[in-house]
LOSE-308253 format. One line per field, with one value per residue (C-alpha): residue number from 1; residue in one letter; x, z, y. Coordinates in pm, 1 decimal. Each point is the difference from the previous one (the first is absolute). Layout:
num c(NUM_...)
residu c(A_...)
x c(X_...)
z c(Z_...)
y c(Y_...)
# end
This chain:
num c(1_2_3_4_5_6_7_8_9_10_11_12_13_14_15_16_17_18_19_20_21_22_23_24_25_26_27_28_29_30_31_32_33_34_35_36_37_38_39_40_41_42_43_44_45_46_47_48_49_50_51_52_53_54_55_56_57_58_59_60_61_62_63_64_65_66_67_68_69_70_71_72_73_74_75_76_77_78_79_80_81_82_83_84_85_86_87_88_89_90_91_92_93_94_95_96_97_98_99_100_101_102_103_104_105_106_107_108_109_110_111_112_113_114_115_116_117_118_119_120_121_122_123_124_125_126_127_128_129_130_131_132_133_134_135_136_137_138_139_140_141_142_143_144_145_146_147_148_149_150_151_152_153_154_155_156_157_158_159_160_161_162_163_164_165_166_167_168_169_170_171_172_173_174_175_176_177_178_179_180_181_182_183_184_185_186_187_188_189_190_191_192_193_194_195_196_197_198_199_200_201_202_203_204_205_206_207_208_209_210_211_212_213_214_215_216_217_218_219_220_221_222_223_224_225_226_227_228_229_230_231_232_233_234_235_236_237_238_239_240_241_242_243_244_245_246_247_248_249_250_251_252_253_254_255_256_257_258_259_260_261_262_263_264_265_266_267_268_269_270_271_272_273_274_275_276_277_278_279_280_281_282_283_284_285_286_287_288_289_290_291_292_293_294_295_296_297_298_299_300_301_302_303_304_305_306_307_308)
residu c(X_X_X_X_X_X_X_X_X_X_X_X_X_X_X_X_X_X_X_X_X_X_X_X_X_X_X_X_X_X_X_X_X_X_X_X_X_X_X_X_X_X_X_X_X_X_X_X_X_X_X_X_X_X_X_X_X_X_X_X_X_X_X_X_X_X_X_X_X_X_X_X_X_X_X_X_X_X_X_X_X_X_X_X_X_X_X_X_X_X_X_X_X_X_X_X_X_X_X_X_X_X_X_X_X_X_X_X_X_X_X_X_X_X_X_X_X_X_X_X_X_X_X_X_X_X_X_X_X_X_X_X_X_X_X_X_X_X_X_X_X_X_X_X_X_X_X_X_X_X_X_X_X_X_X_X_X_X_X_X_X_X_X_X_X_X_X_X_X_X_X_X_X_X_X_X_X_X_X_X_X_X_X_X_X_X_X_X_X_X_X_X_X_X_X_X_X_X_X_X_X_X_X_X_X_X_X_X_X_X_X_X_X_X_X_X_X_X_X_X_X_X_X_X_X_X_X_X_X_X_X_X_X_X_X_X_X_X_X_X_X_X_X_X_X_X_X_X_X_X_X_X_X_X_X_X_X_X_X_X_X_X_X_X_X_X_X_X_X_X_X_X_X_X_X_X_X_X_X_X_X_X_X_X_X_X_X_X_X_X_X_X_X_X_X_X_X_X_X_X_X_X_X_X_X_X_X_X)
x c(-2365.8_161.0_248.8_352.8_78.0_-226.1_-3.6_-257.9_71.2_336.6_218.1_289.0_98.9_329.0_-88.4_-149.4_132.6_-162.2_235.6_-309.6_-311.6_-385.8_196.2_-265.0_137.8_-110.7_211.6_-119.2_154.5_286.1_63.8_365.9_-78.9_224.0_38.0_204.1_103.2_240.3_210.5_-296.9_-306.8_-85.8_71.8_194.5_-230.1_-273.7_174.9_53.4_-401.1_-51.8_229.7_-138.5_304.6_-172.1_-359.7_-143.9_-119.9_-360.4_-152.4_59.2_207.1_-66.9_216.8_-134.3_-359.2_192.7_49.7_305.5_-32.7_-290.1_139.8_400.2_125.0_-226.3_120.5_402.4_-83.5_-120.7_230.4_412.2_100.5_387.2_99.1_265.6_226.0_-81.7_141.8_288.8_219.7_347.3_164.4_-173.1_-34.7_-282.7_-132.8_52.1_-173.4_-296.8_2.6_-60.0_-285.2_-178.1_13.9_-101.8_-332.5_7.6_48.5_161.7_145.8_-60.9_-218.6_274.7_270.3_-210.1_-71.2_301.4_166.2_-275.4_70.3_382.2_-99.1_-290.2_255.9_311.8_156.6_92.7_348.4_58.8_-153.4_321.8_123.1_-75.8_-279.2_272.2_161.5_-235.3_-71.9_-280.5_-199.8_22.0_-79.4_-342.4_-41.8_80.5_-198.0_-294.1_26.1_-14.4_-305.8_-145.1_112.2_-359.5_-192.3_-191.8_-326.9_144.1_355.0_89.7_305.3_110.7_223.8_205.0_200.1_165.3_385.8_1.9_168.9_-229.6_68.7_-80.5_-307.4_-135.9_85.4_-193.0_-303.4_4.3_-46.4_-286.1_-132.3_15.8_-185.4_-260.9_-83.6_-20.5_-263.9_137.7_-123.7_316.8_16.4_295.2_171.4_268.6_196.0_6.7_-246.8_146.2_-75.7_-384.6_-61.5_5.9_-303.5_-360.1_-72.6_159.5_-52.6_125.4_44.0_117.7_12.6_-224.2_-226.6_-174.1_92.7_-57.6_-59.9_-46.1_195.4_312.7_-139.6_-303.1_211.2_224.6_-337.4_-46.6_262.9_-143.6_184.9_306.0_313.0_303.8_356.8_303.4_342.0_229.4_409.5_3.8_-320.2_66.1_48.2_-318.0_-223.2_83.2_-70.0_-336.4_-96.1_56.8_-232.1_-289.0_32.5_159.1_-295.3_-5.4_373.1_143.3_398.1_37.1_373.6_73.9_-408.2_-216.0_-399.8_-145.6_-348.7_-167.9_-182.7_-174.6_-141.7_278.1_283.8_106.9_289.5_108.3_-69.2_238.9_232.3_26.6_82.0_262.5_130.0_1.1_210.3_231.2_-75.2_22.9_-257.9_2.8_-371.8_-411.3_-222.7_-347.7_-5.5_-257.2_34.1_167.5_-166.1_266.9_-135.4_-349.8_83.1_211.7_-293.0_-284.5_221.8_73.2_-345.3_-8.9_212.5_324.2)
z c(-89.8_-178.5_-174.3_163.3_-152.1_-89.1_-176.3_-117.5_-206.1_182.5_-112.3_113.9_-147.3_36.3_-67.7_-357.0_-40.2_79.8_88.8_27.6_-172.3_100.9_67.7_44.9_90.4_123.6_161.9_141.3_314.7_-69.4_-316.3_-144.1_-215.5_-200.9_-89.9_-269.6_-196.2_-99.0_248.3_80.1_-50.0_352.3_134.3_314.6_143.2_-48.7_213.3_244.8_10.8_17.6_299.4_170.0_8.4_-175.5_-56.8_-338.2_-159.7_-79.0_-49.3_297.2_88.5_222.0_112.3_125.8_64.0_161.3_-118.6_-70.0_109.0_298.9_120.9_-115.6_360.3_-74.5_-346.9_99.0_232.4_-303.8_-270.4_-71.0_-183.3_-179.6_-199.7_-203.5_200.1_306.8_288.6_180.4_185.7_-131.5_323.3_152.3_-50.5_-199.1_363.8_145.1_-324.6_90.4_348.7_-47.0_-245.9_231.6_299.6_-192.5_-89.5_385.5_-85.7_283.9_229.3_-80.2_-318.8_-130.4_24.8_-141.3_-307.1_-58.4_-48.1_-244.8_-205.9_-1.9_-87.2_-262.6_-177.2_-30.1_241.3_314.1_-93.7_-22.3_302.4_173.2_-332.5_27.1_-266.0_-135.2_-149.6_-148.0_-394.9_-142.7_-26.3_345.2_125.6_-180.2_168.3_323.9_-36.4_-110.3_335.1_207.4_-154.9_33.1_403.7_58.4_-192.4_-215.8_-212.3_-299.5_-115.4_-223.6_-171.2_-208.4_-276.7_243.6_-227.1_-225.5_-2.3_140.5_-205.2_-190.2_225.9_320.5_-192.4_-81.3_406.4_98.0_-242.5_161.9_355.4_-124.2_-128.1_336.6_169.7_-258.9_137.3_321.7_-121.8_27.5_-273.2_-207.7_-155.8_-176.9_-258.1_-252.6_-306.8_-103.1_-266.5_52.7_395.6_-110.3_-187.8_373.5_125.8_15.9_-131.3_-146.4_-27.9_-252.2_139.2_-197.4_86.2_316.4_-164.7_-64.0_-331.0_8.4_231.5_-21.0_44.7_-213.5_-265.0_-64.0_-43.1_-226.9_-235.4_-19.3_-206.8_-363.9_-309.1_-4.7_223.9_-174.3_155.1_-206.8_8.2_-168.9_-75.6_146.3_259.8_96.1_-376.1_-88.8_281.4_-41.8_-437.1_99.8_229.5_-295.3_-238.8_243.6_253.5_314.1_217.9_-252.5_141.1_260.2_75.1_266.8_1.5_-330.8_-101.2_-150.5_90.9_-318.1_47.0_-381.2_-13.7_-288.2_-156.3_-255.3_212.4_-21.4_85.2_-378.1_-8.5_313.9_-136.2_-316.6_190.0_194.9_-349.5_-136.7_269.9_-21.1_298.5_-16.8_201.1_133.6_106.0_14.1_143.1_165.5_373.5_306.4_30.3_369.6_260.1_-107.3_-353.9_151.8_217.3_-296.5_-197.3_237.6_133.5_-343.4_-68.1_-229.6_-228.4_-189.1)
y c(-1929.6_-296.5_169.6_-49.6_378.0_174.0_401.2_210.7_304.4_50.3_288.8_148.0_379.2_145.0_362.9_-4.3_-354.6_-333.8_-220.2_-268.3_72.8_-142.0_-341.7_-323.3_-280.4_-331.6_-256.3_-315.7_-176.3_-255.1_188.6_86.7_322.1_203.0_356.0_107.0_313.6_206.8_276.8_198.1_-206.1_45.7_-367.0_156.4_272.8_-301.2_-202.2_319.6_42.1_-360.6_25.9_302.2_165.5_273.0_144.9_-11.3_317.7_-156.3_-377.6_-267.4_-311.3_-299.6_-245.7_-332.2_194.9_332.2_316.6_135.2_361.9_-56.2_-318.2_51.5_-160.4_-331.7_-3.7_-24.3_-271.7_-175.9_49.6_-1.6_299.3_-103.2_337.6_-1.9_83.3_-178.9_148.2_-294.9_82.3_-55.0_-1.7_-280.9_-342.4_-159.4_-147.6_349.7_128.6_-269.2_26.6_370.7_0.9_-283.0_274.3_282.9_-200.9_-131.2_-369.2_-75.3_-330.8_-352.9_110.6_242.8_-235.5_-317.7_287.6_102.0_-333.3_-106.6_321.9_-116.6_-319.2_116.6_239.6_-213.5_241.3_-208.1_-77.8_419.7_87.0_118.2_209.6_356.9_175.9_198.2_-296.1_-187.9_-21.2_161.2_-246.6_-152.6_362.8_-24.2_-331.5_116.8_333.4_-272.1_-179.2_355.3_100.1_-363.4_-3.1_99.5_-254.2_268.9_-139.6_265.3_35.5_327.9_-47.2_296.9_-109.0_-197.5_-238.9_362.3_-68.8_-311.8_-291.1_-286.9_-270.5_213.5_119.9_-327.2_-87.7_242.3_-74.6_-367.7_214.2_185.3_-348.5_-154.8_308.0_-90.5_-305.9_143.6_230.5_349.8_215.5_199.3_308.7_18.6_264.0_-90.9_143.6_-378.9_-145.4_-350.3_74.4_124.3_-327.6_-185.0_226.5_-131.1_365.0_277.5_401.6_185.2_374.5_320.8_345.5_-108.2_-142.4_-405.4_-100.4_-336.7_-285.6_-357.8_-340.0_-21.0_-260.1_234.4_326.1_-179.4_-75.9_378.5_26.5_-38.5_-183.0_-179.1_-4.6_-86.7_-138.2_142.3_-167.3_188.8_65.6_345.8_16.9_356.4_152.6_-226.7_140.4_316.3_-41.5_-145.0_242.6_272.5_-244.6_-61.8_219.5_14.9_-155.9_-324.1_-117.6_-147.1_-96.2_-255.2_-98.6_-192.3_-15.6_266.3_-53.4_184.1_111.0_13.5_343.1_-64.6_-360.5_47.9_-43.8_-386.2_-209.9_92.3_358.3_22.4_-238.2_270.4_306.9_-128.5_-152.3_322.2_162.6_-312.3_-129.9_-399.6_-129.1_-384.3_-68.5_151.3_-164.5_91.4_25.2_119.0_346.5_115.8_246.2_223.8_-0.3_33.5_287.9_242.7_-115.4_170.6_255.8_149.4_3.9_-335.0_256.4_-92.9)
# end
């Protein structure tokens, strides 16, 4: 097999529910691919089957040629699992932390201490190696939990929404990471609640209720979206999304901050016809202009059926 990751029909039921649903996915080495949905799309128990920390119900997984279920120990020798909630330990140091990890894989001597200061170096970390986990900022306990699973050179990285809560700036530091391994050729995997984080992917799946909505690069998923985006500037953003979304329906509009992306549902909805309802409820509004529609727009847009 090529593929990186590969699944065929792979479900997961939870009693009468399927958490993932006849999942196929292809994922080619040295790939960065995202999965994205909303709470309950199924984006963590993939990553759990993916992982082999569980059995699926029906279908098949392979990572890097293996099965997941027949061949689970060659599989973790392969791959990094990061869950959200990566389990440090707060009471050591973040060389303790390291140290740890690299003897629970067996990396071990020369080799684990020539790792372990690369990682340091790699994730910006060296200067905190004496500072216990327990005391570090979120987003340098991402980082670290990034070098731990990394300690064992895996080919696939699985990173399940790893960058939630943490801060912009540690965010975009820990994007520039996931660059690097890139280059290295390790193949990633990675889950986030952030559109602006699924524009960096080679490829992106849309998931809901378990099941493939959508997948393609970012550029391409953006040209699903039909007709023309709009940007809104207006006095009162909040009062003018929320008079839009009464006009054209709730799916059409977007607040981001001080913008509104506006979404026209119908061929009649121009930069004047949105310029007139907001006049109408007073609300003074300072620019329109056309713009390229977000993956956020793309994604209420499929996931409401195309439907205002």
């Amino acid at each position: 097999m090529d593929a990186a990751v590969l699944t065929r029909g792979l479900t997961k039921c939870f009693g009468s529910k399927c958490a993932v649903d006849a999942l196929d996915l292809e994922i080619a080495p040295g790939e960065i691919f995202g999965l994205v949905g909303p709470d309950g799309a199924g984006k963590t128990t993939t990553m759990r089957l993916l992982a082999s920390l569980m059995d699926p119900t029906s279908g098949d997984a392979w990572i890097l040629g293996r099965h997941t279920v027949r061949e689970a120990d060659e599989v973790k020798d392969e791959l990094a699992y990061m869950s959200q909630r990566f389990g440090l330990y707060a009471d050591l140091t973040v060389l303790e932390n390291l140290t740890f990890y690299a003897d629970l894989y067996g990396v071990v001597g020369k080799e684990r201490d020539e790792r372990i200061e690369r990682l340091l170096a790699f994730s910006n970390m060296a200067p905190f190696k004496r500072r216990r986990a327990g005391n570090l900022s979120g987003g340098m306990k991402q980082k670290l939990g990034l070098a731990c699973a990394l300690v064992h050179s895996p080919q696939v990285l699985l990173l399940d929404e790893p960058t939630n809560g943490v801060d912009p700036v540690s965010r975009r530091d820990f994007w520039r990471i996931l660059y690097q391994l890139l280059k290295e050729g390790v193949t990633i995997v990675v889950s986030t609640a952030y559109l602006d984080e699924a524009e960096r992917c080679s490829r992106v799946a849309l998931l809901h209720e378990g099941r493939l909505v959508a997948l393609d690069t970012p550029a391409a998923m953006r040209r699903l979206l039909p007709g023309q985006t709009f940007e809104v500037h207006a006095a009162d953003p909040r009062r003018a999304a929320g008079r839009l979304r009464e006009a054209l329906g709730a799916s059409s509009v977007i607040l981001f901050g001080d913008r509104i992306n506006v979404v026209a549902p119908t061929p009649e909805t121009t930069a004047d016809s949105i310029r007139s309802l907001l006049a109408g409820a007073e609300i003074d509004v300072a620019s329109i202009r056309p713009t390229e529609p977000t993956l956020e727009n793309v994604f209420v847009s499929l996931l409401s059926g195309g439907k205002s």
